[in-house]
Each structure stands twice: as C-alpha cells, then as structure tokens.
N, C-alpha and C positions, 0 to 999 in steps of 0.2 A: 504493500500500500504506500502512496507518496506521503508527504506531508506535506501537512494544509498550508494555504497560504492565504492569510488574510487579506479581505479588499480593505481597501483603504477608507476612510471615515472623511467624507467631504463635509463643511460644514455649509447645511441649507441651512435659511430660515432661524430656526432655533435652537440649530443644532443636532448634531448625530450621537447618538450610540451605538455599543456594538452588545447585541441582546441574546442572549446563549436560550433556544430552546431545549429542553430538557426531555426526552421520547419515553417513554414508558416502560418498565421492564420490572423482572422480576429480580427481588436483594442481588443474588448471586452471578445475574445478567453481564453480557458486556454492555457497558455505557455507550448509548450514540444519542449525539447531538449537533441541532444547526444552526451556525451563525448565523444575524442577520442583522444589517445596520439597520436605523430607526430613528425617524426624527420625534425630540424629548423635545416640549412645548407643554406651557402651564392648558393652552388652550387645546395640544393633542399630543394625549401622554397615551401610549400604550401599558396594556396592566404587564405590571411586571414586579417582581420579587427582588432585594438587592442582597446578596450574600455577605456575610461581615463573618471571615474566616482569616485565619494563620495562613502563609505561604506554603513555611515549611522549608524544607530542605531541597535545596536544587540537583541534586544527587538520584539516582535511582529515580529519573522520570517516569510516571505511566503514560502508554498511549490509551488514547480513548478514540471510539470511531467520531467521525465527524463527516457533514455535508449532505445535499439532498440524496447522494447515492452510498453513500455510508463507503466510499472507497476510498477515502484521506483518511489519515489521521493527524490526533494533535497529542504533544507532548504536555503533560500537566503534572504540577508534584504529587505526591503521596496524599497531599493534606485535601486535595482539592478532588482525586477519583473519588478517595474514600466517602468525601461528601456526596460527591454526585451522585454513588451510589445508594446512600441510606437515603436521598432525598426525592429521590425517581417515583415517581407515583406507577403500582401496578398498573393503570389503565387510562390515564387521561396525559398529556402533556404539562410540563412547567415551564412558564418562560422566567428567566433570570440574570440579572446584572451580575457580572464577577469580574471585580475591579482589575481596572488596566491602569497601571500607572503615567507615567508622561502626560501624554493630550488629554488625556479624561479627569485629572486632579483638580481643573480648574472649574471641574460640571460636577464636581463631587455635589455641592450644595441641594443641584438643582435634583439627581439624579435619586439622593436620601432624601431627602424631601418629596419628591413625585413617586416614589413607588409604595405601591400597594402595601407593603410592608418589607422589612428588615430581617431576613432568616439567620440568624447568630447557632454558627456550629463550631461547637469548644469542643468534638472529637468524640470517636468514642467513647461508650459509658465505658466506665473502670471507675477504681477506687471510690464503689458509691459516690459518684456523682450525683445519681438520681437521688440518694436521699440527703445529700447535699443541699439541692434546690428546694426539696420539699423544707428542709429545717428553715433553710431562708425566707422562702415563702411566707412559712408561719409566724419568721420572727418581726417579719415590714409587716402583714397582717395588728399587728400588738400597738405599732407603734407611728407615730406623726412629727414629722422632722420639720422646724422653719426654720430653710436656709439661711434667710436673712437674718434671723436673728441670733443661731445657734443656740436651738431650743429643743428639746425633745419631750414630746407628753405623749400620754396612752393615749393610742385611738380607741373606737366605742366596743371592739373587741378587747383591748387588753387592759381598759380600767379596771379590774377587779385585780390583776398582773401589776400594781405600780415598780414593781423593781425591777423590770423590762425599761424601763428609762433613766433605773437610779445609773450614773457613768461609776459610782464606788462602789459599787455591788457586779460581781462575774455574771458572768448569763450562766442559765443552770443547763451547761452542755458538760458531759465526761468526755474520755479518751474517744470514742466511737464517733461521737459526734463530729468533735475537734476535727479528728484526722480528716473526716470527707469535707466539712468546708474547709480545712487547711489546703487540701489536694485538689479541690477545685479552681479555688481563687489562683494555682500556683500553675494552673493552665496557661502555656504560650500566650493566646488569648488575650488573656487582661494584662498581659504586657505590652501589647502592642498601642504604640501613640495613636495610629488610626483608628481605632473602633472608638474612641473618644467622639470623632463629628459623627462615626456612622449609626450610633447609639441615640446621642444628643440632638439628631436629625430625626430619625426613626419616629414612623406612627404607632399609635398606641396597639395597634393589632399585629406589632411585630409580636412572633418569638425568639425562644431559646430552644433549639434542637437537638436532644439529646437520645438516642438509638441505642435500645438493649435489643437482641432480637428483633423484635417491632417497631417500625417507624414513633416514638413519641414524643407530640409537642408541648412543651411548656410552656402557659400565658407569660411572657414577663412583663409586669407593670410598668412603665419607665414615667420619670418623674415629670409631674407639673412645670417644675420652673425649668423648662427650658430657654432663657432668655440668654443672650449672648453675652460674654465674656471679655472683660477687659485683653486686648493679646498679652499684656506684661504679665495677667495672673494666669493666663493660661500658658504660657512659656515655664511659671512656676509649679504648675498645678500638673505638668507633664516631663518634667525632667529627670524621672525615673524609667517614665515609656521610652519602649526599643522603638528605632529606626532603622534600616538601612541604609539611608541616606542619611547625611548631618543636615541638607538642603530641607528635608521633610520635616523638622525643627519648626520650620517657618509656616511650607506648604499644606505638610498634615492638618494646621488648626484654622487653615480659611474661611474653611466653613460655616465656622463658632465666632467669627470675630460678629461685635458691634457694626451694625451700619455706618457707622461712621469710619471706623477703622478699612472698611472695605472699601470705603469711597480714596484711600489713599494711591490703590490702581496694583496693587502687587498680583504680577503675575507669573504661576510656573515659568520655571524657566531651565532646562535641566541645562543648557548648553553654558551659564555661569557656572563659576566655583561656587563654594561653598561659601568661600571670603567674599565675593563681588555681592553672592545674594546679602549676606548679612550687613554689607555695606549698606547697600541697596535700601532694605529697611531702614533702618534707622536714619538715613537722608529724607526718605520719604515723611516718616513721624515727624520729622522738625520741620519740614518745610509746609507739614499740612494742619498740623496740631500748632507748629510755634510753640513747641517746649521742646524742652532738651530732658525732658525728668526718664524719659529709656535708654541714659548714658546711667542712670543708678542699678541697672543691671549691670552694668560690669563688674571684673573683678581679675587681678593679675594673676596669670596662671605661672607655675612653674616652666609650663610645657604649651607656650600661649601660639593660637591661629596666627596665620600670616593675615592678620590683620590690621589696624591702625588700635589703642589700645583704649578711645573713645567707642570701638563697636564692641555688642556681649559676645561671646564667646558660649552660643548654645552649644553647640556641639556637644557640650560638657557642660553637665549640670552645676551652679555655681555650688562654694563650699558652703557659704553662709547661707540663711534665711534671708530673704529682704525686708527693710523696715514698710509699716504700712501707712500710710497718709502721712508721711511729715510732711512742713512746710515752712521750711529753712527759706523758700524764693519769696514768700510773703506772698504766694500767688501771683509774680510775675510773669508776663509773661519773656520768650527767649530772646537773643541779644546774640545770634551767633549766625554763622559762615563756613560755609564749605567753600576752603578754598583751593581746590587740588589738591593733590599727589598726598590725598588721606590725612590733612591735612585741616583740622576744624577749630574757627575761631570763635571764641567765645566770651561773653562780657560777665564779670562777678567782682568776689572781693575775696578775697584774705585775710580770712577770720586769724588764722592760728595757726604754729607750727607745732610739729610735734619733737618731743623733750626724749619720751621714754615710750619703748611699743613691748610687748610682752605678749607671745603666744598664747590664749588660753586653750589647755591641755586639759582631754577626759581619760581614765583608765574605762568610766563606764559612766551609766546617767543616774546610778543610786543617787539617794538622797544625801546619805554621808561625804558622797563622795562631790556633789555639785555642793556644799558646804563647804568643802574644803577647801575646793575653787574660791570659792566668794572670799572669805578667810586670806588667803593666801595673796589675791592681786587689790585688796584693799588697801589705799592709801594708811600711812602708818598714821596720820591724824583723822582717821575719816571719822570719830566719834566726838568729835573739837571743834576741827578745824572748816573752814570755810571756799568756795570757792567764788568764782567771777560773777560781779554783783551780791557778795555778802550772801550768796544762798549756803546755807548747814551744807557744807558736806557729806553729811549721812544723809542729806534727801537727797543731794546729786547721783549719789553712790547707790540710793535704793532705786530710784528710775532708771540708771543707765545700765542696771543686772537683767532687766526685762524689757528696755526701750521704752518705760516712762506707759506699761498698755498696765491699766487697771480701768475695775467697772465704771469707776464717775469719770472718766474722759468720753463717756460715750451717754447719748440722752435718747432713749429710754437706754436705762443704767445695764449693760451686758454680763450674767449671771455668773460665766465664765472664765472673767478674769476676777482676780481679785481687788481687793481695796489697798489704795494706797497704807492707808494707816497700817493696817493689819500686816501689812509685809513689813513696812519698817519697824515694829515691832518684832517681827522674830527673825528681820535682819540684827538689829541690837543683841539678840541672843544668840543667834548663828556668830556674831564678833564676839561675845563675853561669855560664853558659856561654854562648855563642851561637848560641840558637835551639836544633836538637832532632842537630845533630851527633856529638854524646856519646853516644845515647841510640838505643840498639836499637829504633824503631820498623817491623819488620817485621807485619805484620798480627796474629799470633799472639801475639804481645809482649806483657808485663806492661804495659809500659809505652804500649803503643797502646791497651790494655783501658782504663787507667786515660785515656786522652784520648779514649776512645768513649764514656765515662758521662761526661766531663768534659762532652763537649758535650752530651750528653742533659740534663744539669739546672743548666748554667748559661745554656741560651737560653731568651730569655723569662725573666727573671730580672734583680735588681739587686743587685750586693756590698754589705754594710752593715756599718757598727762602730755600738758600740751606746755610750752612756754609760758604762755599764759597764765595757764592754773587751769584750763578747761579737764574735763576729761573724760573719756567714753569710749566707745568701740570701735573700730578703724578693721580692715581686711588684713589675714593673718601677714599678707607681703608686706603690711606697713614698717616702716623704721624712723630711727632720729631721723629729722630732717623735712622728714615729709611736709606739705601742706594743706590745713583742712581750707576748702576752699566752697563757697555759695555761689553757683551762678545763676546769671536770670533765667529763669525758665524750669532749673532741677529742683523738684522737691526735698533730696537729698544734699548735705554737704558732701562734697567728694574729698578725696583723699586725692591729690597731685605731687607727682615728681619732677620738679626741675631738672630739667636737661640741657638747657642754656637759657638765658636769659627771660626769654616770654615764652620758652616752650615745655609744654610740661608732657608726662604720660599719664592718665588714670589708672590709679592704683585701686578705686574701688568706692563706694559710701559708708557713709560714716556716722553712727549716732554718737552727737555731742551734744549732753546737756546744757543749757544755754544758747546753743542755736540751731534747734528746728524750730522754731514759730515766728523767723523772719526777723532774728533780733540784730544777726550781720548789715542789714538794710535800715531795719528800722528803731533800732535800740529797744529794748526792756520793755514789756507790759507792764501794764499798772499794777499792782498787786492784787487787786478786786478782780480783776479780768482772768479768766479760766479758758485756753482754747479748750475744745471738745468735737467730736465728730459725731452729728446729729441725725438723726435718722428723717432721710425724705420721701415723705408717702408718694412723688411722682413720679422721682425718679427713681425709688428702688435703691435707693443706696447710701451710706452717711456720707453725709457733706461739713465740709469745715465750717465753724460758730466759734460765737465765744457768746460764755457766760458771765453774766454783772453778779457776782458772789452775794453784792451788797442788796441788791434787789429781785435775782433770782431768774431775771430776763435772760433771752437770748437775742444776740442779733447776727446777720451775716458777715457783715461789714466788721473788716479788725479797724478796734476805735483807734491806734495808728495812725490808718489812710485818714482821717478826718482833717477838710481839707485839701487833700493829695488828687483825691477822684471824684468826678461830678456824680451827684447822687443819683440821676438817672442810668448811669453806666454799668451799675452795679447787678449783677444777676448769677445766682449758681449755673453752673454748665452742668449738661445733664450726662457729665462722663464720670471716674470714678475718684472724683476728689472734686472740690469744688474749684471753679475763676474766674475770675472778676473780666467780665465783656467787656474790653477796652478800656483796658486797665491802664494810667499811665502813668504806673509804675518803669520806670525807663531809666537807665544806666545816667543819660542825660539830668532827670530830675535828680537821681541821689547824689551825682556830683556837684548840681546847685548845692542841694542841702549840707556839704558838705565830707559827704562820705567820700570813700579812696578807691573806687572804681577802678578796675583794671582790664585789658583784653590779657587772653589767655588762647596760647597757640597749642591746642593740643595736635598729638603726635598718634 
C-alpha cells in the first residue's frame, strides 16, 4: 500500500480544516479512515468531534488504512491507533478533528469552540482509573469552589459532609483510593500545556473516554468560569506543562488570552526562533498596552536564551513566584523605546543600590525549618531598629517574609491569607523563642497562613539590604552593587546591572518594602491612607484603592495624584490591575517636581 498524501488546506472564506472520518468497525478491526478538508465558519460548521489526546512517542508508528479506496495508508503513533480504535462506533461513522500542529494553531480557538464537543482520551483503563473518576466525580458533586474569591462551601449535596471543604482536615481516602487518583492525574495527559485551551474551550457535553472492554463514557463537568486569562498569569499558571516546542510557551495559550491581549496580532509563526518569537511578544505588549510591567517576568538564568535580558525567558519556568499587583509605577503609564539591535530604552528612577544579597536556602518547607530561614536572614536589629521613613523594622521584616499579602489589603477581607497582626506576633516568637513552640501552628492558623506565603515567595529568592537601609527580596542572581530601579510603566521595581554607563541588564523584580505603592515617584502616603486591592463586581477582578483608615472610605484615585491628573481622566481599566486613562503621570512632570528621572538602556 502507498502512503497517503495529504491535499493541501486552501484557505476559502472562513477557513479550512482537515476532518478525519472515522468508519465503523469492530474493537479488534483494522482502522480505516477519510480525510477531508472542510470549511469551519460560525455561520457553517460541520458537526464534528475534537480529540484532546497525548502524541506519544514517535517510534514504532502504526499504519492505519486510509482514503475513499482504503488503499493508502497513514502512519500515526501508538497513542493515537489505540484511540481510534476504542472510539470507532460498531455501526455508524465518526467525524473528528485530531490536531495538526503549524497552520491549524492559529484556528485552535475557532475549531474548540465550534465543535460539537471535546473527546478527552487519557488511555487505556489501568491502575483503576475508572474508579479514579468515579471518586472525583463524587468529590466536585460535595462541593462549590468561587474562583474569584478563593472560597470553598458544601454544595446542597455535601452540607451534611462540612469537612469536605475544611482545607485542615485530609479527605477520608486510604491507600486504594490515593493510589488510583494519584495514577490518574500522573497521566501524560494532564501534563500536556495544550489541553489547557482544549479543555477551557470545550462545551459542556464534552467527555472523558475511558475503555475497559466496552466503549465507556464519562460526563465531565467543566467549569462555569471560563473567562479569559491574563497571558502573564497564564505563562505562570503553565510553567510546569510539557511542550515540545519552547515556541508553544506563547502559541499553546492563544486561545485563552483576553480580547484585548489578542487584539495585539501575534501570530504562529514556526519559521522564527524561539528568541525572535519571544522578542516579538513583548515588543508587541509595550507598544499596544504602553506598559512595560511583562519585563517583571524576567529573571537571570544561569544558562540564559540568546536573548536580550529585558525578554522572559519561558522556555524555563522562572525560579521565583511573581509578586501580585504591586504598584511601584504609581500606575504610570511606559516611557520606553525599542531601539534596535535588542536594545530597549526606558524612563525610571533609582531608588536604591544594593549593600548585601544572600541566597535564601530550603533543606525542605517544614515549619521548623522555614523558621529557621526567617531567624537566620533577619536583620540583627530587626526587633529595635528602624528603617527608611522611620517605619519598625519588624513590620518591614514581617511584610517582606510574605510580600506584604495579608487578608485586610484586600476588600471584601480574603479568608486565606492571614492578618497582619497575627503574623507579626509569632514573627516576635519565631525571633525570641525556640523555634515554633509558642506559636499555634495548626493548619488553619494565622500563623501557619503567614509561613504558607512565607514559603511561597521566599524560594527562589535572595534577602537584600540596600545602601539605603531598604530591604527585601531581589532574584537569587542579585549581588552588591546591583540597582533597585522603578520604571514608568512596571509595576515591579526591577533589579538592574550596570554594564556601562546608561546600560544596564535585568536581573529580575524585586519586592522592597517602601516602594511598591509608587513612593520612588511620588514620596510617602499619609499615614491614614491604606493601598488595598478591591474587589470589582464589573470587571471581575480587584483593582487598586486606597483606604481613608480615618473614615473608612475608599476611593480610586491615590490622594498623591491630587492635583497631578484632571479629575475627569481618571477611570479603572478593565485588565488585571487597575490605570489611570490618561494619566499624566510623565517622566516630564516628575522632573518638574523635582525628582531624578533617568533613561535606562537596557541590554
């Protein structure tokens, strides 16, 4: 038999795909099937099924027949006969999408979204699987998750079950249980970056196909909020998913971006590097957003991309955590230039140089042992002594173990984190006591809250004091010398390496308490004044405030700008932090006022 050869996919109209019928046979049958291009159109969509399956290994191809005379064949991996054949209906036909990489990435959107539903095959059954699903099944059955709030309560099935949502309380599974969803989740499958849009895309009457002997399908529920994704949190929220390409970092998550994000025009492109694409991006975001805040994604690699040290470096997952909504720019907007040869200029200030930088080190993320840490890279005054602007020491020292996230910086107050007080409290004990004796760490505990973000965003991380007297968290590459730097447009202060004169590298961002809320620009809050991140019923998201302590008020507006910006100018943007619509906030104005504006040629 020859092998097949594909016709090629012209694009008419709305576009083509290429649509695999699937012919009828019995389990043990050979497989035949026929291509057939297809124009994909909201207004004429043929029904059709989309597979959301593993590759597999390119080794040991099967042929399967193929074409109207069944006298071609096509080579296909292991993963993908196997499917065709548990999914072959005894006696009717199946038509079905099975993804083509290159030309058809960029109609993924269109193609999980228009079809009838999403076939999800995790492989044969083995290692109870099937009672795997069943345990899952029962356990989403119990319970009601709100995303946005991070919230979990019994649904009207599992009220009588309240400890199905306590997070300090185990779920009541033993060894048997354990082992089959251990073994299922640890499926190829859910390591794969793309089932992410094809999942997140998917109608509600997809399944999950799972085959013991007998064709069986399982309903899977897929959730309500399917609403689109900041790309910086989903860059974060996938840095553990496989790829084979480093390029599909970017491509894989099109599908999921925000409207607006897709309006910036990135398109496949396999015939770039890896380096070009990632350039690519990030030129794009500053020139259509005018912020620079997706240079707070980087971070110096040992082993860094040939790339300029302003672009992230997805290919590799970063080491740290990212901070979340700071707002070191005061919500300005950017002040920068691409000026060739990877070359980007940028407007800021120069807060601070750094003094002292010190690796922090885990053996593991016990609680003895994240005390010990805390202990160990504390300032030798930090129960005394004072730092920039007269603030205690020990509350610089208690924010910058967790980056300053406790429940009151958020309005409705978030359950999850803990309270300021409360941590600085068995931070005082965690420095005067021995070890964590003193200190209520039951799961549920303020104080185990506050050493569950402690380790969240001091691994992968270096303690720093700055010339100044600042001090905070900096990327484990930092050293003397470095400089913490604010530019207009990054919510993060970055950490920069002079290389000569006006040229620096990005080393990475940085939380320093004292200036994430715009105080490099605009000096000091008042004391009554609390930023906090508000929750907004329009847009879905919290957005930057501040709180008048003295009256209880919020308003949007940092009382700051008062003055700075015309009051009609002033509006939340409906992305994932708030900014101020024509803001003039400008390199220009804080040089009137006085400040030390500088360009910055990064490298």
């Amino acid at each position: 038999m020859a092998q097949y050869q594909y016709s090629p996919l012209k694009e008419e109209g709305g576009g083509r795909v290429r649509l695999l019928t699937l012919h009828p046979g019995l389990f043990n049958s050979e497989t035949y099937v026929v291509l057939h291009n297809e124009t994909l159109a909201k207004s004429n969509t043929p029904a059709f099924e989309a597979l959301s399956y593993t590759w597999g290994s390119m080794e040991n191809l099967h042929d399967i027949r193929v074409g109207p005379s069944a006298n071609d064949v096509l080579s296909v991996t292991r993963n993908l006969a196997v499917a065709l054949q548990h999914l072959q209906h005894v006696k009717k036909v199946r038509v079905l999408w099975i993804d083509a990489r290159g030309q058809q990435v960029e109609r993924m959107r269109d193609i999980y979204t228009l079809a009838d539903r999403v076939v999800v095959w995790l492989g044969a059954e083995e290692q109870n699987s099937i009672y795997a699903l069943q345990l899952m099944s029962a356990l989403s059955s119990k319970i009601e998750v709100n995303w946005l709030l991070v919230v979990i309560k019994p649904s009207m099935l599992g009220e009588d079950e309240p400890d199905w949502t306590d997070r300090s309380k185990p779920l009541p599974y033993e060894g048997k249980e354990l082992d089959a969803i251990y073994s299922l989740l640890h499926r190829s499958w859910f390591e794969r970056l793309w089932i992410r849009q094809e999942i997140r895309l998917a109608s509600k009457r997809s399944v999950i196909a799972v085959p013991f002997h007998e064709r069986i399908e399982m309903v899977y529920q897929l959730s309500d909020d399917a609403s689109p994704v900041p790309f910086g949190r989903l860059i974060r929220m996938t840095k553990y998913c496989k790829c084979s390409d480093p390029r599909d970092r970017v491509y894989g998550l099109l599908s999921m971006l925000q409207k607006t994000e897709r309006e910036i025009g990135i398109k496949p492109d396999y015939s770039l590097t890896t380096s070009q694409v990632y350039q690519d991006v990030v030129l794009r975001f500053i020139h259509h957003f005018n912020t620079l805040k997706i240079l707070a994604s980087c971070e110096m690699q040992e082993k860094p991309l040939d790339v300029p040290t302003w672009v992230p470096n997805w290919s590799v997952g970063n080491i740290a955590d990212p901070l979340w909504s700071p707002l070191a720019d005061a919500q300005s907007p950017a002040a920068a230039e691409y000026l060739g040869n990877g070359e980007l200029s940028a407007a800021g200030v120069n807060a601070a140089s750094v003094e002292s930088a010190e690796k922090i080190n885990f053996v593991n993320s016990s609680n003895p042992e994240l005390i010990a840490t805390i202990r160990r890279h504390a300032p030798a005054d930090v129960l005394c002594g004072s730092t920039v602007g007269g603030v205690s020491l020990l509350d610089a020292y208690c924010r910058t173990i967790c980056c300053d996230y406790f429940g009151e910086g958020y309005l409705p107050r978030l359950s999850h984190f803990p309270t300021f007080q409360e941590s600085r409290e068995a931070l005082v004990s965690f420095l005067t006591q021995d070890g964590d004796s003193a200190v209520d760490l039951t799961p549920s505990s303020g104080p185990a809250k506050y050493l569950d973000w402690a380790w969240n965003f001091l691994q992968g991380r270096s303690f720093f004091k700055s010339v100044e007297g600042y001090i905070g968290l900096a990327p484990r590459a930092a050293k003397p010398g470095d400089e913490i730097c604010v530019l207009f447009g990054c919510q993060s202060p970055l950490l920069l390496r002079r290389t000569q004169e006006t040229r620096y590298q990005v080393v990475g961002e940085c939380y320093v308490y004292g200036l994430m809320h715009g105080e490099a620009f605009l000096g000091q809050l008042d004391w009554k004044y609390h930023p906090i991140l508000m929750f907004d019923d329009a847009s879905k998201y919290h957005i930057p405030a501040f709180l008048d302590t003295a009256t209880g008020e919020t308003q949007a507006v940092d009382p700051r700008m008062k003055g700075l910006l015309k009051a009609d100018s002033i509006c939340p943007d409906q992305g994932d932090r708030g900014k101020y619509a024509g803001s003039t906030l400008t390199p220009e104005l804080l040089k009137d006022l006085g400040v030390n504006v500088k360009i910055f040629e990064l490298l």
